[in-house]
N, C-alpha and C positions, 0 to 999 in steps of 0.2 A: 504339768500340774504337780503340784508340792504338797497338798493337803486333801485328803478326804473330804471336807466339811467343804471345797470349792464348789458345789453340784453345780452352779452354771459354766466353771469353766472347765467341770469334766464331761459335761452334758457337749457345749461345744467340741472339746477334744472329739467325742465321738461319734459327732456326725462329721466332722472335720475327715476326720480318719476313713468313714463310712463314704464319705463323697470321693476321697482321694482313691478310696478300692474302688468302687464302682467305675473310674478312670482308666482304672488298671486292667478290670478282670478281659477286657474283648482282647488286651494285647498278650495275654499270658500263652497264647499259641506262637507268637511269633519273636517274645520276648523271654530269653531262659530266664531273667530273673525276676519276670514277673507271679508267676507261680508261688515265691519262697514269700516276695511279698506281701501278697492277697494273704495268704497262711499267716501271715505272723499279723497282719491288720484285722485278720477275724480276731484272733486271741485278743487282743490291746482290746480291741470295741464288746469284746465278751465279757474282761471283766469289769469293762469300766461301766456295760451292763449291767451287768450286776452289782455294786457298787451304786449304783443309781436306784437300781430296784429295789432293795432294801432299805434306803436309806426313805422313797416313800413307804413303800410300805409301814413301817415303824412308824412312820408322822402319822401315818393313819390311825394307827393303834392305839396310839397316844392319846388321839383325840377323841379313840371312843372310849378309852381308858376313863378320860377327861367328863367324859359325859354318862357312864355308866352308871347305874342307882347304885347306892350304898345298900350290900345286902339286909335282908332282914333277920331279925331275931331267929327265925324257925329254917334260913336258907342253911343247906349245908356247905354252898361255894360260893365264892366272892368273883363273880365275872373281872373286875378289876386286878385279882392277881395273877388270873389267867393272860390277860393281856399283857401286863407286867413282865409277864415270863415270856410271850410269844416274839415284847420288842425286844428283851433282852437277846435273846438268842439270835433273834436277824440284825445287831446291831454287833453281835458276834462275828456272825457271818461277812457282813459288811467291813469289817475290820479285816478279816483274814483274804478279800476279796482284791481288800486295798495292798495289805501284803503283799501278795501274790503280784497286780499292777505294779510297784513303786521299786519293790525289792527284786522282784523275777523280769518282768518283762519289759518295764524304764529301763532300768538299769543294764539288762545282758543281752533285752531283744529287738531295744530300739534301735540303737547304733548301727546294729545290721540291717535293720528295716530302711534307716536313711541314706544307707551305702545302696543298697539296693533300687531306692528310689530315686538317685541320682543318676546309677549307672541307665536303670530304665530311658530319664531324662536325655544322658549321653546318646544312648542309643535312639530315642523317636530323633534326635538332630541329626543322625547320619542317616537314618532310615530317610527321611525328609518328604519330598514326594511318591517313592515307595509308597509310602504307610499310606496315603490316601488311596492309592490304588490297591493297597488287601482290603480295604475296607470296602472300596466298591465292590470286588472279587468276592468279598468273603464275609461282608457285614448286613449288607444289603440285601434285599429280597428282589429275587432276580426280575427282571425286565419284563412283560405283558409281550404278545406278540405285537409289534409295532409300537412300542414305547419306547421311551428314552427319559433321559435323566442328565442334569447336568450340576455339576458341585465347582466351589472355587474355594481355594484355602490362601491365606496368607501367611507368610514364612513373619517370625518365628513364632512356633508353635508352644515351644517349649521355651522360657527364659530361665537360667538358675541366676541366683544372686546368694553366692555363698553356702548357708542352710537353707535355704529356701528356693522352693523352686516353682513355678507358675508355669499350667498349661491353660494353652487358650484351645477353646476346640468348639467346634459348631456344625452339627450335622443332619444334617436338614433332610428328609428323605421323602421325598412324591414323586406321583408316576403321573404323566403325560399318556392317555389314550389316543392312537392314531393311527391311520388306517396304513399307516406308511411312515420309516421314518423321516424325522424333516431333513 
Protein backbone atom coordinates (compact mmCIF):
# COMPACT_ATOMS: atom_id res chain seq x y z
CA UNK A 1 0.00 0.00 0.00
CA UNK A 2 1.60 3.38 -1.14
CA UNK A 3 -1.12 5.86 -0.25
CA UNK A 4 -3.23 6.54 2.74
CA UNK A 5 -6.26 7.65 0.67
CA UNK A 6 -6.28 3.54 -0.83
CA UNK A 7 -9.01 2.51 2.00
CA UNK A 8 -9.92 -0.49 0.02
CA UNK A 9 -6.63 -1.58 -0.59
CA UNK A 10 -5.64 -1.06 3.01
CA UNK A 11 -8.83 -2.40 4.16
CA UNK A 12 -7.77 -5.61 2.21
CA UNK A 13 -4.18 -5.53 3.30
CA UNK A 14 -5.65 -6.08 6.64
CA UNK A 15 -7.82 -8.61 6.57
CA UNK A 16 -5.23 -10.19 4.36
CA UNK A 17 -2.64 -9.82 7.16
CA UNK A 18 -5.64 -10.89 9.72
CA UNK A 19 -6.30 -14.19 7.89
CA UNK A 20 -2.52 -14.88 7.37
CA UNK A 21 -2.18 -14.69 11.49
CA UNK A 22 -4.95 -16.54 12.27
CA UNK A 23 -2.83 -19.41 9.97
CA UNK A 24 -0.18 -18.85 12.17
CA UNK A 25 -1.18 -18.32 15.76
CA UNK A 26 -2.03 -22.56 16.49
CA UNK A 27 1.75 -23.20 15.12
CA UNK A 28 3.38 -20.60 17.26
CA UNK A 29 3.99 -23.49 20.05
CA UNK A 30 5.82 -25.44 17.76
CA UNK A 31 7.26 -22.90 15.33
CA UNK A 32 10.07 -20.49 17.04
CA UNK A 33 9.40 -17.99 14.42
CA UNK A 34 6.02 -18.06 14.74
CA UNK A 35 5.59 -16.02 17.69
CA UNK A 36 7.78 -12.90 16.37
CA UNK A 37 5.40 -13.03 13.41
CA UNK A 38 1.90 -13.09 14.90
CA UNK A 39 3.61 -9.79 17.16
CA UNK A 40 4.60 -7.89 14.24
CA UNK A 41 1.08 -8.77 12.23
CA UNK A 42 -0.99 -7.54 15.16
CA UNK A 43 1.18 -4.11 14.94
CA UNK A 44 0.71 -3.75 10.78
CA UNK A 45 -3.26 -4.67 11.10
CA UNK A 46 -3.29 -2.05 14.25
CA UNK A 47 -2.37 0.71 12.52
CA UNK A 48 -3.62 0.02 9.45
CA UNK A 49 -6.80 -0.10 12.06
CA UNK A 50 -6.51 2.65 12.67
CA UNK A 51 -5.90 4.47 9.73
CA UNK A 52 -9.25 3.02 8.56
CA UNK A 53 -10.99 4.22 11.71
CA UNK A 54 -10.35 7.57 11.40
CA UNK A 55 -10.53 8.13 8.01
CA UNK A 56 -14.56 6.91 8.72
CA UNK A 57 -14.93 8.49 11.31
CA UNK A 58 -14.15 12.06 9.83
CA UNK A 59 -16.56 11.07 6.52
CA UNK A 60 -18.91 11.02 9.27
CA UNK A 61 -18.28 14.21 10.62
CA UNK A 62 -18.32 15.82 7.58
CA UNK A 63 -21.40 14.83 6.71
CA UNK A 64 -23.10 15.97 9.87
CA UNK A 65 -20.92 18.96 9.45
CA UNK A 66 -22.70 19.08 6.04
CA UNK A 67 -25.97 18.90 7.39
CA UNK A 68 -25.76 20.88 10.48
CA UNK A 69 -28.25 24.24 10.94
CA UNK A 70 -26.55 27.35 10.55
CA UNK A 71 -26.48 28.72 14.04
CA UNK A 72 -28.70 31.41 14.98
CA UNK A 73 -28.40 35.15 15.86
CA UNK A 74 -28.85 34.49 19.73
CA UNK A 75 -26.53 30.76 19.69
CA UNK A 76 -23.30 31.28 21.33
CA UNK A 77 -21.67 28.09 19.33
CA UNK A 78 -21.58 26.97 15.90
CA UNK A 79 -22.15 23.07 16.09
CA UNK A 80 -20.24 23.27 12.58
CA UNK A 81 -16.90 24.48 13.95
CA UNK A 82 -16.98 21.98 16.51
CA UNK A 83 -17.13 19.30 13.99
CA UNK A 84 -14.73 21.24 11.83
CA UNK A 85 -12.30 20.77 14.57
CA UNK A 86 -13.11 17.09 15.76
CA UNK A 87 -12.31 16.07 11.58
CA UNK A 88 -9.41 18.13 11.64
CA UNK A 89 -7.81 16.52 14.49
CA UNK A 90 -8.65 12.55 13.43
CA UNK A 91 -7.44 13.47 10.07
CA UNK A 92 -4.24 14.44 12.22
CA UNK A 93 -4.35 11.42 13.72
CA UNK A 94 -4.78 9.54 10.67
CA UNK A 95 -1.81 10.92 9.09
CA UNK A 96 0.61 10.15 11.84
CA UNK A 97 -1.21 6.52 11.89
CA UNK A 98 -0.06 6.28 8.34
CA UNK A 99 3.50 7.59 9.42
CA UNK A 100 4.03 5.23 11.75
CA UNK A 101 2.55 2.28 8.99
CA UNK A 102 4.60 3.33 5.75
CA UNK A 103 7.71 4.89 7.55
CA UNK A 104 8.05 2.54 10.75
CA UNK A 105 6.61 -0.75 10.09
CA UNK A 106 6.68 -1.12 5.79
CA UNK A 107 9.69 -0.02 5.69
CA UNK A 108 11.99 -1.87 9.04
CA UNK A 109 9.15 -4.33 10.00
CA UNK A 110 7.97 -6.03 7.04
CA UNK A 111 11.04 -7.54 5.51
CA UNK A 112 11.36 -9.36 8.86
CA UNK A 113 7.75 -10.22 8.84
CA UNK A 114 8.27 -12.02 5.26
CA UNK A 115 11.72 -13.63 6.27
CA UNK A 116 9.75 -15.01 9.05
CA UNK A 117 6.98 -16.01 7.07
CA UNK A 118 8.90 -18.06 4.64
CA UNK A 119 11.05 -19.65 7.14
CA UNK A 120 7.47 -20.58 8.86
CA UNK A 121 6.60 -21.88 5.19
CA UNK A 122 10.17 -23.89 5.12
CA UNK A 123 9.47 -25.32 8.18
CA UNK A 124 5.39 -26.65 7.85
CA UNK A 125 7.47 -28.47 4.43
CA UNK A 126 9.83 -30.39 6.71
CA UNK A 127 7.45 -30.81 9.44
CA UNK A 128 5.06 -32.41 6.63
CA UNK A 129 3.18 -35.18 8.23
CA UNK A 130 4.29 -34.40 11.66
CA UNK A 131 2.20 -31.34 11.68
CA UNK A 132 -0.99 -33.18 11.17
CA UNK A 133 -0.24 -35.30 13.91
CA UNK A 134 0.38 -32.16 16.60
CA UNK A 135 -2.70 -31.13 15.43
CA UNK A 136 -4.65 -34.30 16.13
CA UNK A 137 -2.36 -34.40 19.64
CA UNK A 138 -2.71 -31.06 20.39
CA UNK A 139 -5.58 -29.19 18.25
CA UNK A 140 -8.25 -31.42 18.58
CA UNK A 141 -10.71 -31.97 21.40
CA UNK A 142 -9.90 -35.19 22.66
CA UNK A 143 -11.91 -38.44 21.51
CA UNK A 144 -15.49 -39.59 23.51
CA UNK A 145 -15.03 -42.94 24.91
CA UNK A 146 -15.56 -45.11 21.91
CA UNK A 147 -15.11 -42.43 19.23
CA UNK A 148 -12.85 -41.98 16.48
CA UNK A 149 -11.97 -39.66 14.05
CA UNK A 150 -10.39 -39.78 10.74
CA UNK A 151 -8.48 -36.81 8.69
CA UNK A 152 -6.53 -36.99 5.22
CA UNK A 153 -4.27 -34.27 3.97
CA UNK A 154 -2.56 -33.83 0.72
CA UNK A 155 1.03 -32.82 0.28
CA UNK A 156 1.69 -29.76 -0.72
CA UNK A 157 0.52 -27.95 2.03
CA UNK A 158 2.52 -25.12 1.68
CA UNK A 159 3.65 -23.83 -2.09
CA UNK A 160 6.07 -20.61 -2.00
CA UNK A 161 6.51 -18.93 -5.51
CA UNK A 162 9.23 -16.37 -4.82
CA UNK A 163 7.38 -13.54 -2.39
CA UNK A 164 4.52 -15.39 -2.16
CA UNK A 165 3.64 -18.04 -0.43
CA UNK A 166 0.09 -20.25 -0.41
CA UNK A 167 -1.16 -22.64 2.27
CA UNK A 168 -3.71 -24.99 1.57
CA UNK A 169 -5.16 -26.27 4.86
CA UNK A 170 -8.56 -27.97 5.63
CA UNK A 171 -9.64 -29.24 9.05
CA UNK A 172 -12.58 -30.76 9.35
CA UNK A 173 -13.27 -31.78 13.09
CA UNK A 174 -16.35 -34.38 14.18
CA UNK A 175 -16.73 -37.08 16.38
CA UNK A 176 -18.20 -40.53 15.66
CA UNK A 177 -20.27 -42.03 18.73
CA UNK A 178 -19.76 -45.74 19.21
CA UNK A 179 -20.16 -48.22 21.53
CA UNK A 180 -16.74 -49.63 20.31
CA UNK A 181 -14.21 -48.70 18.09
CA UNK A 182 -14.65 -49.78 14.47
Amino acid sequence: VEDMRADDELHRARIAGKRLRYLVEPLSAVIATAPAAIASMKVGQDLIGSIHDAHVFARTLRRLQRSAPAPSIRARTDLRLGLRSLTSRLNGRRTAAWRSFSEGWREKEFQALSANVHAIARELREIGGAGVEYGVDNLMAPHPEGGSSHHTTMDPLIEVDGDRAHFNAQFVVYQVRATSRP
